[in-house]
N, C-alpha and C positions, 0 to 999 in steps of 0.2 A: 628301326623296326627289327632287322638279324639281332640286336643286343635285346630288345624288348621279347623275340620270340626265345634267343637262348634263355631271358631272366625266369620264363613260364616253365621251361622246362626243367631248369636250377629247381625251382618252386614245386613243382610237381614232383621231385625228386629227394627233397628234403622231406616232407610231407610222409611219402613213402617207408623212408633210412627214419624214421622217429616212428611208424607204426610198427615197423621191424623193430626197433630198440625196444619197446613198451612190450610186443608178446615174447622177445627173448627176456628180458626182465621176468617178464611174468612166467616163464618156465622155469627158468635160472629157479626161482622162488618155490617151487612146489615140490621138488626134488632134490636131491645130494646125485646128479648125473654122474659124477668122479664113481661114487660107490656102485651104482647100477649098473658101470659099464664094465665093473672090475668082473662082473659075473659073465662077462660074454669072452669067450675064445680069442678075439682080436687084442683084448688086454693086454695078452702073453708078447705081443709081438708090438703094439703102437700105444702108445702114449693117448692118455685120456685129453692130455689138453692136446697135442698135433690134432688129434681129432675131432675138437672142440673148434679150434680156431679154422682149419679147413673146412671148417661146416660154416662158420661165420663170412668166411671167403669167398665161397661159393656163393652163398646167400648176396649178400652186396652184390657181385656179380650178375646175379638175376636179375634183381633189382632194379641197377640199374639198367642192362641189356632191355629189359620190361619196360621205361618210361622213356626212355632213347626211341625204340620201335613204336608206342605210341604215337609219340610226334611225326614221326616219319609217315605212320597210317593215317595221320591227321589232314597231313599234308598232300598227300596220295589221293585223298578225298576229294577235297578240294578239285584238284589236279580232273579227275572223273567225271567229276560232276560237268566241270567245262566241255570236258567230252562230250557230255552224253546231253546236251541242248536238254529248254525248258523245258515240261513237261506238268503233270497233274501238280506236283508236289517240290518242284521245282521252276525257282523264275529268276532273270538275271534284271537286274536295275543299273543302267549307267551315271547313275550318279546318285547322292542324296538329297539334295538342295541346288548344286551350280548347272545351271542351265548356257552348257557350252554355246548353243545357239543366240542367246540373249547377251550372253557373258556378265549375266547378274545370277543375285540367288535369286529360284521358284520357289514359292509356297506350294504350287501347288505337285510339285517333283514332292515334293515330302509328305502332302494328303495320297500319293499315289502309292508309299511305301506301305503308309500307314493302313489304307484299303487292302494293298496285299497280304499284312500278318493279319489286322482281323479276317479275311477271306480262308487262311491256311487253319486259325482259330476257331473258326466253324465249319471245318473242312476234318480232313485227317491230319493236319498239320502239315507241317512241309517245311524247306530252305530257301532262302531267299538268299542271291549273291549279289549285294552292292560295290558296285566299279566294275561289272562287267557288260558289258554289248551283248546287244542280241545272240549273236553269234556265237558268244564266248568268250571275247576275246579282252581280258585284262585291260580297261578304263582308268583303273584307278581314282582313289579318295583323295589326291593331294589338293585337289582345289577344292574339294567342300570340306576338307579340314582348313585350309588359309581363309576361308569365309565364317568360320569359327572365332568367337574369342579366345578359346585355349583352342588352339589348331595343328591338334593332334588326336591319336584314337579317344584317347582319356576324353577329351573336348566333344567328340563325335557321340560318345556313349552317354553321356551328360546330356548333350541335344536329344538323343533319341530318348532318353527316358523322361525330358519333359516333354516332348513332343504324346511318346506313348498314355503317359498318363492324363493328359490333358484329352487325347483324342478316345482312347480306350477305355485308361483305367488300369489303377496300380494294382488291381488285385489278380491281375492278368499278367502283369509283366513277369512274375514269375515261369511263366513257359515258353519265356522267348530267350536265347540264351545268344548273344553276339560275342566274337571272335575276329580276331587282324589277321592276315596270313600278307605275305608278299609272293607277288606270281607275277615274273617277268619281269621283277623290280618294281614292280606295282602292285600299293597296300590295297588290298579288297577287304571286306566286311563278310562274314557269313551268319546270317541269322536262323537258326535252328529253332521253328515254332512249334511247340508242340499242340497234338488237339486238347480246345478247352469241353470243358463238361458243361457249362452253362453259355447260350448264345452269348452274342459279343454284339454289339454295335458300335459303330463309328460315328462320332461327334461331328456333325457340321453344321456350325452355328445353332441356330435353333434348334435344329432335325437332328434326327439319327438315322444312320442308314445300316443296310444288313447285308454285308457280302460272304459268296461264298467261291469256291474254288471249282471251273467246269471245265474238264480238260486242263488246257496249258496256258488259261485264260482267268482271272478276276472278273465274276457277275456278280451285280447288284440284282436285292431281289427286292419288288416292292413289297409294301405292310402285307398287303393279303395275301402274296406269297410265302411270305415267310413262317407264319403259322401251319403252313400244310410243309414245310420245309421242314421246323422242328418237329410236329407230330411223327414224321417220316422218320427220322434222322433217330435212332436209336440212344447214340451216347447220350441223347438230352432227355 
């Protein structure tokens, strides 16, 4: 997972040093900089390219100091959130699927994840951290990744997105955004949901149900509530 999270940051880094190449390109191109800088004072005394390449120097340097510090805030996050216990817009799930009590996989540990994004969905959205305890305290995914055919995050994200779209709907999974971090030595999940604009409901069997987000809790609302829910609820 440390070689997985350096390869993100590699990536996110690259990505960066190629939008810098393409707008230095793209000014290189619009100008003769050597000529335009011969008219300023500084000419007399520095060299057009020293001061070309110490401006490209400096640049990288940002750069990268800028996606370095990212990751770090990333992780910081994370770090806080354990801190600062569940809450409206925040909830911890100790596992995805392995029910350390049974020591099989639950179906129904996974209808529980799935009621809480749709709930953050028709809420203000919210983060959900899977492998953590009530408490806070780092769970870990290693054993609902081994209960996996590919049993790893890559595996995990693949379950969840058929899971999601089977229970949801794929046209929603676009506001949910999952991440691996390691805390403690222990992989967790963080799912970043954001709010949807059109109500959501959760597939069970037949029915559909409509949850929403009350306090630091998952409510279900029934049909006749839900109507004076949405009339209420602005963003819909």
């Amino acid at each position: 997972m440390k070689s997985k999270k350096l390869w993100g940051v590699l990536k996110d880094l690259v990505i960066v040093e190629v939008g810098a190449y393409l707008i230095f390109m793209g000014l290189a191109l619009t100008a003769d900089w050597g000529k335009i800088f011969e008219d300023f004072a500084l000419a007399r005394y520095v060299r057009f390219e020293i001061v070309e390449f110490s401006f490209l120097g400096l640049s990288q340097l940002l750069l990268i100091l800028f996606v370095f510090s990212r990751a770090a805030a990333k992780e910081n996050e994370i770090e806080e959130m354990l801190r600062s216990g569940e809450h409206e817009r925040l909830e911890f799930k100790t596992s995805f699927r392995w029910d350390e009590k049974r020591r099989q996989v639950n179906k129904e540990l996974e209808k529980a994840i799935m009621k809480t994004v749709a709930a953050f969905l028709n809420s203000d959205g919210g983060h959900l951290l899977i492998g953590v305890g009530d408490k806070g305290q780092p769970t870990g995914l290693e054993k609902d990744f081994a209960s996996l055919p590919k049993p790893d995050s890559d595996g995990f994200e693949n379950h969840f997105n058929n899971l999601f779209n089977q229970m949801i709907g794929p046209k929603f999974r676009r506001l949910v955004k999952l991440t691996f971090d390691k805390i403690e030595e222990k992989t967790v999940c963080l799912a970043n949901v954001g709010p949807s604009q059109q109500p959501v409901y959760l597939k069970n069997g037949e029915n559909e149900d409509f949850y929403i987000r009350t306090g630091n809790v998952t409510t279900p609302l029934k049909m006749s509530e839900v109507s004076a829910y949405l009339s209420s609820w602005k963003k819909f």
